[in-house]
C-alpha positions as CSV (number, residue, x, y, z in Angstrom):
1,X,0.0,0.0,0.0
2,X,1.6,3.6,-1.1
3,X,2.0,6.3,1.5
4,X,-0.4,9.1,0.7
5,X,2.0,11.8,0.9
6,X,-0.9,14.5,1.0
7,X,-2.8,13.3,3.6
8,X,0.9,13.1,5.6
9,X,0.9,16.9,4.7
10,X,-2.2,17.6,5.9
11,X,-1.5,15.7,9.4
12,X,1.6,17.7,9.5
13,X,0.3,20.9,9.0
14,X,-2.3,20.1,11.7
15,X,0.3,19.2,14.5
16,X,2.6,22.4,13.1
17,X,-0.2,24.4,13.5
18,X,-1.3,23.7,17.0
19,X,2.2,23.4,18.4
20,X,3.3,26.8,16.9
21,X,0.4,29.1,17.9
22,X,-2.0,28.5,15.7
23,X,-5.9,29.8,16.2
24,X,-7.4,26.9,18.0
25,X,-8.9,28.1,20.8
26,X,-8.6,24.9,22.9
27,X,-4.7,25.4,22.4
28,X,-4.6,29.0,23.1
29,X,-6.7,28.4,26.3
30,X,-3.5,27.0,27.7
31,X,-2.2,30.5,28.0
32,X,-2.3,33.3,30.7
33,X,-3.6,36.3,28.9
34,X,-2.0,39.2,30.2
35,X,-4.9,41.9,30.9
36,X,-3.8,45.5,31.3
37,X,-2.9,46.8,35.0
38,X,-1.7,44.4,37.8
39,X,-1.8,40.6,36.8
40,X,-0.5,38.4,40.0
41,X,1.0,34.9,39.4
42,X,3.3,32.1,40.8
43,X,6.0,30.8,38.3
44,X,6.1,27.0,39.2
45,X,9.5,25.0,39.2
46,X,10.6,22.6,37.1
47,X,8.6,19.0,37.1
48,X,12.4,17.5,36.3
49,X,16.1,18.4,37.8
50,X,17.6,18.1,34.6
51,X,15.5,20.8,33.0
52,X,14.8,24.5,33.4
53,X,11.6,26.1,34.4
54,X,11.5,27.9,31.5
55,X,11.8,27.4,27.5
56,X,13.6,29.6,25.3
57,X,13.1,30.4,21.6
58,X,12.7,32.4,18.9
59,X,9.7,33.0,16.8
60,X,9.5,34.5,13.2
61,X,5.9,36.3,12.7
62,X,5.3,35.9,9.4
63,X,1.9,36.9,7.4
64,X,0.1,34.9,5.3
65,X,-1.7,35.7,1.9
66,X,-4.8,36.5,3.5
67,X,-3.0,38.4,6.3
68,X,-3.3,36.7,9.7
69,X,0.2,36.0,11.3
70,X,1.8,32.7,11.7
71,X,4.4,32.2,14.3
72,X,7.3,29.8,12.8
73,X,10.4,28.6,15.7
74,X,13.5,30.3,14.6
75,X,15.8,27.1,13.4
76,X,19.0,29.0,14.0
77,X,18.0,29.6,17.4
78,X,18.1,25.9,17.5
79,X,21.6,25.3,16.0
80,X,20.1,24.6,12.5
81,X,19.8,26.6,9.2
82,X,17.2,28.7,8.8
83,X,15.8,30.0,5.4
84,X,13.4,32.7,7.3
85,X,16.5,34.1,8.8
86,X,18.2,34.1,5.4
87,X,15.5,36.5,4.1
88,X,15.7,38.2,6.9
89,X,19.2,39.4,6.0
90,X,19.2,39.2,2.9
91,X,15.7,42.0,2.9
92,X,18.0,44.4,4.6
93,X,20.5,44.6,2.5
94,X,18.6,45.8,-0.1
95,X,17.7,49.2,1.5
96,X,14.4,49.2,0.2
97,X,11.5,50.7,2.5
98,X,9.0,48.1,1.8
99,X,11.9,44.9,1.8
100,X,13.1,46.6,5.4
101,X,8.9,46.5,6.5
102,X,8.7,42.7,5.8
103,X,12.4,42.7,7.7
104,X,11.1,44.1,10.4
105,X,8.1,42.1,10.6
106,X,9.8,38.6,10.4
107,X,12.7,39.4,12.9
108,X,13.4,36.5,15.2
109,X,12.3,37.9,18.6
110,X,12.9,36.2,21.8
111,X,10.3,34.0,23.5
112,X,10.4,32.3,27.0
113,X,7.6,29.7,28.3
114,X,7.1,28.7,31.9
115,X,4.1,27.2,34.1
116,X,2.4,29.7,36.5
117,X,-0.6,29.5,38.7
118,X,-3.2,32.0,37.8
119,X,-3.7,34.0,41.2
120,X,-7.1,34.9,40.7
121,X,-8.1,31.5,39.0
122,X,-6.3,29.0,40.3
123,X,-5.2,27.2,37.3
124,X,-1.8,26.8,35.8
125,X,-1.4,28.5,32.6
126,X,1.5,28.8,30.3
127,X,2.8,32.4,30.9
128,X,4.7,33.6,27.3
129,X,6.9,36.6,27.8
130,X,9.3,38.5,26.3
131,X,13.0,39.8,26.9
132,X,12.0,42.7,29.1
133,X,9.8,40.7,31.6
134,X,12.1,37.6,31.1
135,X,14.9,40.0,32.5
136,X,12.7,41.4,35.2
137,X,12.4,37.5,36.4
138,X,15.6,36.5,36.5
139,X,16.7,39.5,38.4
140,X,14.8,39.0,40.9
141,X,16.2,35.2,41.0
142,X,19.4,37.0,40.7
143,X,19.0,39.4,44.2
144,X,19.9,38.4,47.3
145,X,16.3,39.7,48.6
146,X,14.6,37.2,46.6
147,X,16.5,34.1,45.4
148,X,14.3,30.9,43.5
149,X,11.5,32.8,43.6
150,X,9.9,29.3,42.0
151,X,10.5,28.0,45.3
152,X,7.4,26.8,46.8
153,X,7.9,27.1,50.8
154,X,9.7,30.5,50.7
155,X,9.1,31.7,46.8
156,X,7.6,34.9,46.0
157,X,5.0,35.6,43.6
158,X,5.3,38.4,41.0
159,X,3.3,40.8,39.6
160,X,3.3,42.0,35.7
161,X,2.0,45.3,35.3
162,X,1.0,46.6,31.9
163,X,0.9,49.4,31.2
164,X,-0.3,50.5,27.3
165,X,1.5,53.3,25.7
166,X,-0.6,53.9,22.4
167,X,-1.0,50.6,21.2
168,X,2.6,49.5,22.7
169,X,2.2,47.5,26.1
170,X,5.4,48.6,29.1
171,X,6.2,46.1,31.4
172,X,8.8,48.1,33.4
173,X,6.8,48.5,37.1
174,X,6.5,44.1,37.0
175,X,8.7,43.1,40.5
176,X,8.2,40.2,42.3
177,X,6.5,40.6,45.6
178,X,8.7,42.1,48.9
179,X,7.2,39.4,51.2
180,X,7.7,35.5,50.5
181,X,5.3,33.4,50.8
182,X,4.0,29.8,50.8
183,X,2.7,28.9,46.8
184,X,-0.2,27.1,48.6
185,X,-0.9,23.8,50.3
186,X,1.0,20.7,49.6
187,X,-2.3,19.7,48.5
188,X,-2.8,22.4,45.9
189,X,1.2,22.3,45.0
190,X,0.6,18.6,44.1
191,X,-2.1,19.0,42.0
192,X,-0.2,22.0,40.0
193,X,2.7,20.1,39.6
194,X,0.2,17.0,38.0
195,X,-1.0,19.9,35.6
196,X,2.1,21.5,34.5
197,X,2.2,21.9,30.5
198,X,5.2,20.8,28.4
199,X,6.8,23.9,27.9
200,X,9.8,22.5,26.3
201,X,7.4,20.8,24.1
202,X,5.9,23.3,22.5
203,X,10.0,24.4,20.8
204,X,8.9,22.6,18.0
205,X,10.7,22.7,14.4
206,X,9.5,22.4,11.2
207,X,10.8,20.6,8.3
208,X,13.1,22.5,6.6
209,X,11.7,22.4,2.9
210,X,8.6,23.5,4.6
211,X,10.6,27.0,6.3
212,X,11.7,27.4,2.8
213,X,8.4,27.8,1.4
214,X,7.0,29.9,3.6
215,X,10.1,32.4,3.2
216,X,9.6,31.7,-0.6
217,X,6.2,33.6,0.0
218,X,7.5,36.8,1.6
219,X,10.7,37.0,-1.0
220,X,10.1,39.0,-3.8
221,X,11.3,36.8,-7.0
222,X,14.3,39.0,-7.9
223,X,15.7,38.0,-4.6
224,X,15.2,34.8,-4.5
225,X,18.1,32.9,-6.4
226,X,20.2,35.4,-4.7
227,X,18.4,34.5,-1.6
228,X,19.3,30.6,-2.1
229,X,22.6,30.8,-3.0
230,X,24.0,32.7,0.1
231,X,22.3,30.6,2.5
C-alpha cells in the first residue's frame, strides 16, 4: 500500500499548527492572557532536575496571503539553518522601505515559556513573555532579597503590570512581591505540579523544505536565487 503523501501533509500541517500558535482556541486556552494593570501569578519550578523552568526560543511572525500571522520557531536559534532568517538578512541589504517592512516584521524575537498559577483563578497556565519581563524574572532570581523565587515554601510571587503606551504595552513597574510566601498547600502544589504543560514541548521545528516555502512567499522573486545561494 503507497503512503499518501498528502494526507501526511495535511497531518503535519495540523500538528505544526497547534504546536506553533495557531488559532485553536482549545490550544490557546492554555495561555495566561495578560490583561492591562496588575496581573499576580506564581512561576512553578521545574517538574524534572535536569531541565529548566522555562523554555527559550525564537519565533518569526510571518503573514500569510490573506493576512493573519503565523508564528514559525527560529531554526538557527536551535543550532540549525534557517531559510526565514536568510530573508531576513538578505531584505535588509537591499535598502528598500518596503523589503526593510517585511524585515522588520519577520525578525526573530525572543520568547520564554514557563508554568504559573493564575492567582485569581487558580489554574496553571503557560505564561509567554518576552526579553523585558524575562529580565525582570531572573533578576529578581538574581538578588539576594529574593532568590528561587519558584521556590514553593519560601518563593515569592510576581506581579506583571501593563501598562499601554498607544498601542505598545510597558512592562517596566513588574517586580516580584517584597514578602515571601507559601505557593499554597502541599495539597494544591501537588495538584499543579500534575498539571504542568510541556513547555519544552511546545519548541517545535518544522521541516526545513517546509521554512523554505514559507520564506519563498515573503521573498520578492528577484531575490530569490540570490536568496538561495548565500544561505
Amino acid at each position: 500500500m503507497a503512503i499518501d503523501l498528502d494526507a501526511l501533509r495535511a497531518k503535519h500541517a495540523e500538528l505544526t499548527k497547534a504546536a506553533g500558535g495557531g488559532n485553536s482556541n482549545d490550544f490557546l486556552n492554555n495561555f495566561y492572557q495578560v490583561q492591562e494593570g496588575t496581573n499576580v501569578i506564581r512561576i512553578l519550578p521545574s517538574a524534572s532536575e535536569d531541565k529548566e523552568f522555562y523554555a527559550e526560543t525564537k519565533i518569526h511572525r510571518v503573514p500569510d496571503n490573506e493576512g493573519n500571522i503565523r508564528n514559525h520557531h527560529c531554526m538557527r536559534h536551535q543550532g540549525e539553518n534557517c531559510p526565514l532568517c536568510d530573508t531576513y538578512f538578505a531584505l535588509w541589504k537591499t535598502k528598500r522601505k518596503e523589503d526593510e517592512d517585511t524585515a522588520r516584521q519577520i525578525k526573530p524575537r525572543s520568547r520564554y515559556y514557563m508554568n504559573v498559577v493564575d492567582r485569581e483563578s487558580g489554574e496553571v497556565r503557560i505564561l509567554s513573555i518576552g526579553v523585558i519581563l524575562f529580565q525582570k524574572i531572573i533578576g529578581a532570581m538574581l538578588d539576594e532579597d529574593y532568590g528561587d523565587i519558584t521556590d514553593p515554601e519560601n518563593g515569592h510571587d510576581f506581579k506583571i503590570i501593563k501598562v499601554m503606551e498607544g498601542t505598545f504595552p510597558k512592562y517596566d513597574q513588574s517586580q516580584a512581591r517584597p514578602k515571601p510566601s507559601e505557593a499554597g498547600s502541599k495539597a494544591d502544589m501537588a495538584e499543579w505540579m500534575d498539571s504542568l504543560h510541556d513547555v519544552h514541548g511546545l519548541v517545535k521545528l518544522e521541516e526545513y523544505e517546509d521554512v523554505l516555502a514559507v520564506s519563498e512567499e515573503i521573498t520578492p522573486p528577484s531575490m530569490r536565487s540570490r536568496v538561495l545561494t548565500e544561505a
